[in-house]
C-alpha positions as CSV (number, residue, x, y, z in Angstrom):
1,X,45.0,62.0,39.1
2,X,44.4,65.0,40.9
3,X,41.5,65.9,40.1
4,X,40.5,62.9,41.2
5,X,42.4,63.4,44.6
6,X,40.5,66.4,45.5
7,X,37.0,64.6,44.2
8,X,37.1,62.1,46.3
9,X,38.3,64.0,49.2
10,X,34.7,66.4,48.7
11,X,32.8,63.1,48.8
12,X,31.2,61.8,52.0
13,X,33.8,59.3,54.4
14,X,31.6,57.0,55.2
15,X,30.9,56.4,51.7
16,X,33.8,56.8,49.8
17,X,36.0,56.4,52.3
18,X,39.6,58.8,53.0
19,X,42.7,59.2,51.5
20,X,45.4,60.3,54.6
21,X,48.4,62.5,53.7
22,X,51.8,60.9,53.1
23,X,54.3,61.6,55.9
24,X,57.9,61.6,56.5
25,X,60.8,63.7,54.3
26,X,59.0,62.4,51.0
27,X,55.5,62.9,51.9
28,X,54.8,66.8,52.3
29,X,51.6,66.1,53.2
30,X,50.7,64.7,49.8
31,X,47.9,62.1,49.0
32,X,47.9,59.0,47.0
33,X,45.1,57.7,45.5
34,X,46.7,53.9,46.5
35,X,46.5,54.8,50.0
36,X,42.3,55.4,49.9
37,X,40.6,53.6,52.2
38,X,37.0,52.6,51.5
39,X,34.6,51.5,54.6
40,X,34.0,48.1,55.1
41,X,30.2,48.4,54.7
42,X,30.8,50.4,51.5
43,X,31.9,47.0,50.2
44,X,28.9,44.5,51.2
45,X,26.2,44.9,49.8
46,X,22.8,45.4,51.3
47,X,21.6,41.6,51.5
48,X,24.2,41.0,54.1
49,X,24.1,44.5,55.8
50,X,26.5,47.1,53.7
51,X,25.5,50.0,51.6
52,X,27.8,49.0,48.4
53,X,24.9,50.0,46.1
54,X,24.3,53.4,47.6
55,X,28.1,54.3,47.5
56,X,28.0,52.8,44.1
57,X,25.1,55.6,42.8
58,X,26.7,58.5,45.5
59,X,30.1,58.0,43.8
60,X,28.8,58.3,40.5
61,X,26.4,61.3,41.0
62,X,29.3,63.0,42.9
63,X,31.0,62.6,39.3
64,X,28.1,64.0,37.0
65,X,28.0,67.5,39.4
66,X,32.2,68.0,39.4
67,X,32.4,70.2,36.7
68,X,36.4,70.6,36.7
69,X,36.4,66.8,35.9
70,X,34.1,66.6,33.1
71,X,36.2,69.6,31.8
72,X,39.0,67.9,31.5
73,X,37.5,64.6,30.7
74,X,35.7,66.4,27.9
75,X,39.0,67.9,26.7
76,X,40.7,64.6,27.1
77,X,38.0,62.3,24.8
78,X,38.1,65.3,22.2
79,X,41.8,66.5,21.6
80,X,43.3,63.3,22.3
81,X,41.2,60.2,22.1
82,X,38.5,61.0,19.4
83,X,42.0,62.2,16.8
84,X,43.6,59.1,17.4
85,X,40.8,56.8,17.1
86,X,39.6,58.6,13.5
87,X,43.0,58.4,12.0
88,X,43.2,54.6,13.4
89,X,39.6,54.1,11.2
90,X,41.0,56.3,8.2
91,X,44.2,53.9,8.0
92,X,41.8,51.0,8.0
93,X,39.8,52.3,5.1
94,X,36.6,53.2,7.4
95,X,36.5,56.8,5.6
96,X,37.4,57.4,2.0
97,X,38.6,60.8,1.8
98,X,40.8,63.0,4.3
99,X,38.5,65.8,5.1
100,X,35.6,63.1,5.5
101,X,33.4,63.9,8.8
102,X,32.6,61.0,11.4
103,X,30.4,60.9,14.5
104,X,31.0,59.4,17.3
105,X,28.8,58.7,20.3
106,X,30.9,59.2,23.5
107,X,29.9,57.9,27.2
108,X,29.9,61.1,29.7
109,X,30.9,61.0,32.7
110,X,33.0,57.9,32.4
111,X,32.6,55.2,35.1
112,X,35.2,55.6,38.3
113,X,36.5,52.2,39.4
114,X,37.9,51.7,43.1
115,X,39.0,48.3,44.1
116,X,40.8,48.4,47.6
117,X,42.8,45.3,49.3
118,X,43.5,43.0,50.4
119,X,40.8,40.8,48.7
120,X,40.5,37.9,47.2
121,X,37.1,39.5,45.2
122,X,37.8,39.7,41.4
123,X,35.7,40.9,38.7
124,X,35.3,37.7,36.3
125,X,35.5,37.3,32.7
126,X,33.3,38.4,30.5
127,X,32.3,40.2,27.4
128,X,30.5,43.4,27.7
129,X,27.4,41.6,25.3
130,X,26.5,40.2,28.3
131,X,25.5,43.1,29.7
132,X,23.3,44.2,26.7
133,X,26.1,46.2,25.1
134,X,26.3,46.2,21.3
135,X,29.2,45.7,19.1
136,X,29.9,49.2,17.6
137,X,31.7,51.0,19.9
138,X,35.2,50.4,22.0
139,X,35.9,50.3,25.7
140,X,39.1,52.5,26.7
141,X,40.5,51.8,30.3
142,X,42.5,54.6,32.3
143,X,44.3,53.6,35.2
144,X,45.1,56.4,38.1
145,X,47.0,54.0,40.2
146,X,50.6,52.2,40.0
147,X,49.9,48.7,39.0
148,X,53.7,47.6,40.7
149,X,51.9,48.8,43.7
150,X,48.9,47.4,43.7
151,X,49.6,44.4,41.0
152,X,46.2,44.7,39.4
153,X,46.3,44.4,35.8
154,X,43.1,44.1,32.8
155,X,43.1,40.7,31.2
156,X,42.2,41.1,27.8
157,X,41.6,37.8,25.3
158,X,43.2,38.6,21.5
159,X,40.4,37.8,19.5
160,X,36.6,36.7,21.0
161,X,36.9,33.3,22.5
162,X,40.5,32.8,22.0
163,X,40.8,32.4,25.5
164,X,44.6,33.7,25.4
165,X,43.9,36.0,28.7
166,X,47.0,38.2,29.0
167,X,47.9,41.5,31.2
168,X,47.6,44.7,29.0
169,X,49.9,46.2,32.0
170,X,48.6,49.9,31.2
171,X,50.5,51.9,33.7
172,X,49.5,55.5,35.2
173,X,49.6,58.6,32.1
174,X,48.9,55.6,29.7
175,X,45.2,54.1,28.2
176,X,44.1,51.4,26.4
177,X,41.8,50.8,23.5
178,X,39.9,47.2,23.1
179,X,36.6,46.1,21.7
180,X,35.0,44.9,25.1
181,X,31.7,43.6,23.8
182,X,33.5,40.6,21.8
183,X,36.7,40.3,23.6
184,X,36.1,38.7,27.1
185,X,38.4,40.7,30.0
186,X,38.5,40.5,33.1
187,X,40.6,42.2,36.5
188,X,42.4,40.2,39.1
189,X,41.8,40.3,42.5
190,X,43.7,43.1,44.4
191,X,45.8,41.4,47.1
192,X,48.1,44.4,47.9
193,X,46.9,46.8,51.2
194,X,46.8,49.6,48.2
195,X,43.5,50.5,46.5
196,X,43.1,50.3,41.9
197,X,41.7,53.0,41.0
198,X,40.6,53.3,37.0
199,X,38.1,54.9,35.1
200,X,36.4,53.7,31.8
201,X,34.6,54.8,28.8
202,X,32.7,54.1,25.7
203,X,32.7,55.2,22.7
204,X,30.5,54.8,19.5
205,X,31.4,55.1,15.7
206,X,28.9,56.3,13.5
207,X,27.9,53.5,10.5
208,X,28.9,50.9,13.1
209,X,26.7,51.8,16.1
210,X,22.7,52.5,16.8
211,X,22.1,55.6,19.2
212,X,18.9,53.7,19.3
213,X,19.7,50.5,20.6
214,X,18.3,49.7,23.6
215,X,20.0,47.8,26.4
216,X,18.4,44.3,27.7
217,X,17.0,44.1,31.0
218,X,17.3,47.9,31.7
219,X,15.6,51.3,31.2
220,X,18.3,53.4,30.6
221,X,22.2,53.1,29.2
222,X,24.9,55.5,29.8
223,X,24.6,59.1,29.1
224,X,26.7,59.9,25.7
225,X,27.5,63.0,23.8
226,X,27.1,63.3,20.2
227,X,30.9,64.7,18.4
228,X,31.5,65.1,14.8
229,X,35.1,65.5,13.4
């Protein structure tokens, strides 16, 4: 979180916007990623007169050039999130043996999320084959903010098309693992004067998914790094 903190306080203010410093006995001057505030025309898009997709592509080429970030993100997917996810296939009979060698095709840099309130905007269901996105890989969703405060949840069906739409309530130091391109999901609108801040990933599992697939409707799919445990 942060890391984070101090990225966002590098980037531009009338892009990203500014996080001030908590005050009073409890504050000592820290900062809260809740308490960002992101510029109005950051939020509209161009047709009616905002810059949403320019803060969009600064916000996420502000996160391919912070090196500390990617460190850690890097250390993150590979000590913690690519060990887990083999033993989960292992258990399930994906790989026969225990010293048995997987690759997996990881999305780097992960995308940054930042949806301030109050709003009534929401980001509908859907599954991520709708977007071009094939079925061998997971989505994992991080949140950097505290859901009580902002009460902004991912909605995740059970099984595709079940329709059963429930709140994974992931909380802050916690992640969650769900196959997005089948599963339709969704996040409610943010009606608290906080800001949700999350970052997501992908993540590939050799025998299951092509590095050669090619997105519909687009030139070019998330940048990915090839790891074999």
């Amino acid at each position: 979180v942060g890391t984070i903190v101090r990225l966002l306080e590098k980037c531009d203010n009338n892009m990203v916007g500014v996080i001030p410093k908590l005050s009073g006995d409890d504050g000592g001057g820290r900062r809260r990623l809740e308490d960002l505030r992101v510029p109005q025309s950051s939020l509209s898009r161009k047709i009616y007169g905002g810059h949403c997709e320019s803060a969009q592509r600064y916000l996420s080429d502000q996160l391919v050039a912070d090196e500390e970030f990617l460190s850690l993100f890097d250390a993150f997917v590979e000590e913690e999130v690519l060990p887990h996810l083999k033993e989960r296939l292992r258990n399930v009979g994906v790989l026969s043996n225990e010293g048995q060698s997987l690759t997996f095709y990881c999305q780097r840099p992960p995308t940054l999320r930042l949806q301030p309130g109050p709003a009534f905007a929401h980001v509908k269901a859907h599954h991520d084959a709708q977007y071009g996105h094939q079925n061998g890989e997971l989505n994992y969703w991080v949140p950097l903010t505290d859901r009580a405060l902002t009460q902004v949840d991912l909605y995740c069906e059970s099984t595709a098309m079940k329709g059963d739409y429930h709140p994974l309530q992931v909380t802050v130091g916690e992640m969650v693992a769900f196959h997005g391109s089948s599963c339709r999901h969704y996040v409610n609108s943010n009606k608290s004067p906080h800001t949700r801040v999350s970052f997501d990933f992908r993540i590939g599992v050799q025998g299951f998914f092509d590095p050669n697939w090619q997105m519909l409707g687009t030139t070019s799919d998330h940048d990915r790094r090839t790891i074999t445990l």
